[in-house]
N, C-alpha and C positions, 0 to 999 in steps of 0.2 A: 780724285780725278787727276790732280796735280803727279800723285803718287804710280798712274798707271802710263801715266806718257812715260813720266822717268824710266819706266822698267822696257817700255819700247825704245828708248833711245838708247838706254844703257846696257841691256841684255837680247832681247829679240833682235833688231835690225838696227844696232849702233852707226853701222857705215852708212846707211842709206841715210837716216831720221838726223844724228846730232853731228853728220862730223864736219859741219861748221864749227861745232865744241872746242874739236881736235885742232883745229887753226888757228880758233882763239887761245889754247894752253900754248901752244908752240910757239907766237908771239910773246906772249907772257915770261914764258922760258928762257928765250931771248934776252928780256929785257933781265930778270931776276938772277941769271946765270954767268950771261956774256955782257950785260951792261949794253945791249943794245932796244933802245927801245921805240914805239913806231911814233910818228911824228917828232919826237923830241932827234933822233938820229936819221930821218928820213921820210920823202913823203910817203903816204897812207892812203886808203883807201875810203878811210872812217875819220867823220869827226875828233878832235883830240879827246872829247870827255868820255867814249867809246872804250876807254884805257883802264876807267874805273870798274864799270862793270865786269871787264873782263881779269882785270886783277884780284878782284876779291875768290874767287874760286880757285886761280893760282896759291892766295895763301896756303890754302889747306893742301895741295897737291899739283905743282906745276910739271910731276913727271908723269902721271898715270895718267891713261884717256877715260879711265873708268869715272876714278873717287874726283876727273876736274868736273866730268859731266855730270856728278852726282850732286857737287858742291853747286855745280850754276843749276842744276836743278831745284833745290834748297833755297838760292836767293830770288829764282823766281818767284817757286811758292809764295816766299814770303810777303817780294812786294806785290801780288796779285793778290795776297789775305789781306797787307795794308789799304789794297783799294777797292775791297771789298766792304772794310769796315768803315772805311770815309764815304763810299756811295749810297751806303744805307745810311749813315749817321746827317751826312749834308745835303744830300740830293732829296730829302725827304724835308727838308725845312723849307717854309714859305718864304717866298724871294719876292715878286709883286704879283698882283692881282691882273689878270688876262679878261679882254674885251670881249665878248661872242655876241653877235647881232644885236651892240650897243648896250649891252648889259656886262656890269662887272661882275666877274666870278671868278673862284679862288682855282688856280691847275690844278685840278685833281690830279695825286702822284701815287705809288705805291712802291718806295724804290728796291722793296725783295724781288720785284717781277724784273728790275733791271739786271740787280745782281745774278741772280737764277739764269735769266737770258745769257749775260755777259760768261759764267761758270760754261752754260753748254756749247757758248759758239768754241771756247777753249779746248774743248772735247772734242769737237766737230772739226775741226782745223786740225789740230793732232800732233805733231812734233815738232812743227816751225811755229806754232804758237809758245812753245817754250824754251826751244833748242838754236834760236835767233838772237840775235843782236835785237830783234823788233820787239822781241819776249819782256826785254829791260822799258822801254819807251810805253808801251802801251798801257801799262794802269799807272805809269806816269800821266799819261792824256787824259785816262777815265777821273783823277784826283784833278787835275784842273778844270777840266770841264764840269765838275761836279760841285767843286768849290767856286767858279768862275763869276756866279752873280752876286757871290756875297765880298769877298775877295778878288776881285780881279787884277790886281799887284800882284796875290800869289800866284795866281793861273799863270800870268803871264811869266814872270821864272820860271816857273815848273815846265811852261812848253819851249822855254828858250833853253834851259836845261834838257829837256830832251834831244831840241835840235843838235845839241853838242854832241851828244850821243846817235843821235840816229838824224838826219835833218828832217824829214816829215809832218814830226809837229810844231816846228816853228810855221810851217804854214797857217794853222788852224787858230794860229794870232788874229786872223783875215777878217770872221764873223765875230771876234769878241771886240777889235777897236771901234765895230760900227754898232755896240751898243752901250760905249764907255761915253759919259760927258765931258770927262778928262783923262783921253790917251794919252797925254803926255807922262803924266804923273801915275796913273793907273797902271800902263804899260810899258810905253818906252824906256821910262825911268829903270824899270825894273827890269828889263831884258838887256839894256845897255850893260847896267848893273853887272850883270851874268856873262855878257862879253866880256868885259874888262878883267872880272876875274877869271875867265879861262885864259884870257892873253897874256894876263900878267903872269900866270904862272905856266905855262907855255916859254914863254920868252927867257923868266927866270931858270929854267932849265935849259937855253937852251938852241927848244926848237921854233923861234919866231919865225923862220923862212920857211917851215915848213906846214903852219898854222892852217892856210887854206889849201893845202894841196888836196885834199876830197874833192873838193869844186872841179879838179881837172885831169885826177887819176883815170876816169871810164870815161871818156870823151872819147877814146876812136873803140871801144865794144859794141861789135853789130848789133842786130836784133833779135832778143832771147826770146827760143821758143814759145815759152807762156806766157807774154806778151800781148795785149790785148791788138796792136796795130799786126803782130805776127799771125792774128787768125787766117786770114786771105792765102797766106802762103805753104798754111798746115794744113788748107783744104786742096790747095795746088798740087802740094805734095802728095796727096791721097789721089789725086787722080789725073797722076802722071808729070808733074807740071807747069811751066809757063812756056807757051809759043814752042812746043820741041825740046826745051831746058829743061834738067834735072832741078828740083825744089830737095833740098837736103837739108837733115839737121847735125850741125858740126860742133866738133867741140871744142873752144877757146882754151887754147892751151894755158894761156898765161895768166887768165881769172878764174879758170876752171869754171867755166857756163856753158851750156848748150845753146849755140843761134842757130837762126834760120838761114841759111845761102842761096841764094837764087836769084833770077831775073828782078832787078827793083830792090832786092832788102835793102839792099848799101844807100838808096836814094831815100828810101823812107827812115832808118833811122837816124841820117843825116838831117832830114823835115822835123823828128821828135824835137832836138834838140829844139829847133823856134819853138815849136807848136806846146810845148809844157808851160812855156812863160807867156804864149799868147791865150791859151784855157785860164791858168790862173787868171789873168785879168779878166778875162770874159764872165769868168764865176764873179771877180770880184764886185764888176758892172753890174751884176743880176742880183749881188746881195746889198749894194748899193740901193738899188732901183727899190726892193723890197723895202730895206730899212725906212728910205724915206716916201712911197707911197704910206707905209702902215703909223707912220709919225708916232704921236703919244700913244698910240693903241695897238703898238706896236707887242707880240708874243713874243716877248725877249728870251724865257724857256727855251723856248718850241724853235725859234730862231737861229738859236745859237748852237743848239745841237743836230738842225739840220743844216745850218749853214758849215759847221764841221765836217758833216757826212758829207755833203758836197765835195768842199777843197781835198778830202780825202779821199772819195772816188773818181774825181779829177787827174789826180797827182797817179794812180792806176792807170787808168785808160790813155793819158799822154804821157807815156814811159815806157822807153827801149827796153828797158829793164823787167819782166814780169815776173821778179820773182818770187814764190806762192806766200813767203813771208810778208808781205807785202798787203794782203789779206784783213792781216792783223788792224791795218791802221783805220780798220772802220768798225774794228768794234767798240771804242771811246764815245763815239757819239752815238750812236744804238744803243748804249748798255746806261749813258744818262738820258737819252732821249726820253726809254722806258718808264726809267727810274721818276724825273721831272718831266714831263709830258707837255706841258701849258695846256694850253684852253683844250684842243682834241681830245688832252685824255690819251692813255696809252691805247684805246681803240686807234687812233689815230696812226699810230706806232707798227700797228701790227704787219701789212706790207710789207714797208724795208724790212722791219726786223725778221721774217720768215725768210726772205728773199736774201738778204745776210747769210742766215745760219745754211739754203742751201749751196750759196759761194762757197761757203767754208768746206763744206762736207767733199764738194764737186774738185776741190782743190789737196784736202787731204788726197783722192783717189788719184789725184795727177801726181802728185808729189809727197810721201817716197810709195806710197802704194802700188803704181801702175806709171811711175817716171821712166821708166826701162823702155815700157813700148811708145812711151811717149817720143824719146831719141831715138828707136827704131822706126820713128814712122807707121806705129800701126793702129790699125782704122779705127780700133774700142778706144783704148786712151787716148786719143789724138782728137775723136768725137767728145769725150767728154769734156777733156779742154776748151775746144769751140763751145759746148754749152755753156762752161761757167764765161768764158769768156762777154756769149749773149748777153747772158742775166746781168756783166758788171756795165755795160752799155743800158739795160733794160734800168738796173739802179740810180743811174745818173737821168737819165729820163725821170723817172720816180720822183728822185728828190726834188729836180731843180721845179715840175709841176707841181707839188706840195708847196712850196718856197713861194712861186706865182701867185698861186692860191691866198696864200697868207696876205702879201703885200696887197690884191684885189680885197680880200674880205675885210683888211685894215684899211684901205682906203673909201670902202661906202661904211663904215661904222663910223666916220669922220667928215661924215657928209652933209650939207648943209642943214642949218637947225638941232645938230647935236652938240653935246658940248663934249667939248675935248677933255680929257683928263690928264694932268700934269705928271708924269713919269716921272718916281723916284729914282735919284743917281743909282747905276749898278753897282 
């Protein structure tokens, strides 16, 4: 599978599919050729640990666009086989026993069906599931969240190491401190841990002043076409409009992205910025609310990987930014969801999980299959965008009523004349 993207990105449609690739060797280039390198010599774009991954395919060839995109093809594969062999080998061990209408039973799990899920949405998504920056992070998320009940010190490195690379998964921190007994030690410790050595060797070269410039590089980049808040205005477009105004889609010279231009984009991309940091908390409220209605009977499983899927399809739908790679960051909690299910059972699963795999699908055909008419404004690709667009609105809906559910069915199994059961530490 691994094998067949590569050949898309590398021989069929290189320019469309990987040349993100090509951006990341030319950096590379830079730094190994000219001694300039990104954050250490100026700000960035990407987190500093973003430098790793992209260096290691420069070893083997930082002049060809072919043999770099074949090289990050290779270390994808590989770490997508490492978290395939840890999601079968951990996600299948018993973690604690889950409540169902007052009765303890063991989660039924099977986690080939997560792996097998996890392989097709990878097929299903297409070239930005491997030809990305996101390509690196992603079975980094699936190995903590798979490891996360037994080790949660590791999880929590693993996703604060991600965040250096991509920052998305340090979010997914959110649902694992509220079912730690000891965050400090469990997590913080451990993610501080992971700061200090990126600063310090950051700083040791260098570039300390330029450490957090990601935080503030895209701060004035309008509203990109595939953009969940840019649906209204892909539909404006198709028919004619806002008030008499042209609805166009342009192309930012200086990041190379497609936005939206029209009546209103510049007022709502400027709302994104609040409105991410105000959903975050809103999620965080609601996984609060859950944690402590469900108390000791609490489906810490079942919890934790849809409380992932959550802050991950969250972090989608309040973001200027829609770009299809972006997709990727919900397949981590889907692909352990499956795998450790809790009390539901992967019947439980099956919902998101379809409804997943056709985001993915509906996203490959936007992007690079049918991106052409997406920039051109026409009706086929621009309708299908709005669909996947629906379903990632219709997902969040999904989860966050699953999540309700849970904290309601954990709080009358803890209702008066039952006896509570004492939860062991995670």
């Amino acid at each position: 599978m691994h094998g067949w993207i590569a050949y898309v990105g590398t021989v069929l449609i290189p320019a469309e599919a990987f040349w993100d690739l090509d951006l990341y060797r030319w950096w590379m280039w830079q730094g190994l050729h000219q001694g300039v390198w990104p954050v250490l010599d100026g700000d960035w774009v990407y987190p500093a640990g973003a430098v790793v991954p992209m260096l290691l395919p420069a070893l083997v060839d930082a002049v060809g666009t072919q043999p770099y995109a074949l090289a990050w093809s290779v270390l994808i594969t590989l770490l997508d086989a490492a978290a395939v062999v840890v999601l079968l080998r951990f996600a299948g061990r018993p973690a604690r026993d889950c409540v169902v209408r007052g009765e303890v039973v063991p989660p039924a799990r099977d986690p080939a069906v997560g792996a097998w899920w996890w392989l097709a949405f990878v097929l299903l998504l297409g070239p930005v599931a491997v030809g990305r920056l996101d390509a690196v992070v992603a079975p980094v998320v699936v190995v903590a969240l798979a490891v996360a009940l037994r080790h949660p010190a590791a999880a929590s490195a693993l996703l604060t190491s991600g965040a250096w690379v991509k920052v998305a998964p340090g979010a997914l921190l959110l649902p694992l401190v509220l079912v730690l007994r000891r965050p400090s030690r469990d997590l913080v410790l451990p993610a501080a841990a992971v700061c200090v050595v990126v600063a310090g060797v950051v700083a040791a070269s260098g570039g300390l002043a330029h450490l957090t410039s990601f935080l503030t590089e895209q701060g004035e980049r309008g509203l990109q076409v595939e953009s969940v808040a840019a649906t209204p205005f892909v539909l404006a477009g198709l028919l004619g409009g806002i008030g008499g105004e042209p609805v166009r889609v342009v192309l930012n010279q200086e990041i190379t992205t497609w936005e939206i231009a029209g009546p209103g984009t510049t007022a709502v991309a400027g709302a994104l910025g609040l409105a991410l940091p105000v959903a975050l908390a809103a999620v965080t409220g609601l996984l609060a609310w859950v944690r402590l209605r469900a108390g000791d009977r609490l489906d810490t499983a079942g919890f934790l990987a849809r409380g992932a899927l959550l802050v991950a399809v969250t972090l989608i739908l309040a973001n200027k930014v829609g770009s299809p790679q972006f997709v990727g960051w919900l397949a981590g909690p889907v692909a352990v969801g499956l795998a450790r299910p809790g009390a539901g059972g992967a019947r439980s699963w099956r919902a998101p999980a379809a409804l997943v795999l056709v985001i993915a699908v509906l996203t490959q055909i936007v992007f690079p299959l049918a991106y052409d008419g997406v920039t051109l404004q026409h009706a086929g690709p621009s309708l299908v965008l709005v669909l996947r667009n629906v379903l990632l609105v219709a997902l969040v809906v999904l989860v966050a009523r699953d999540l309700v559910r849970a904290g309601r069915a954990g709080s009358r199994a803890t209702g008066p004349g039952e006896r509570r059961l004492s939860a062991p530490a995670a």
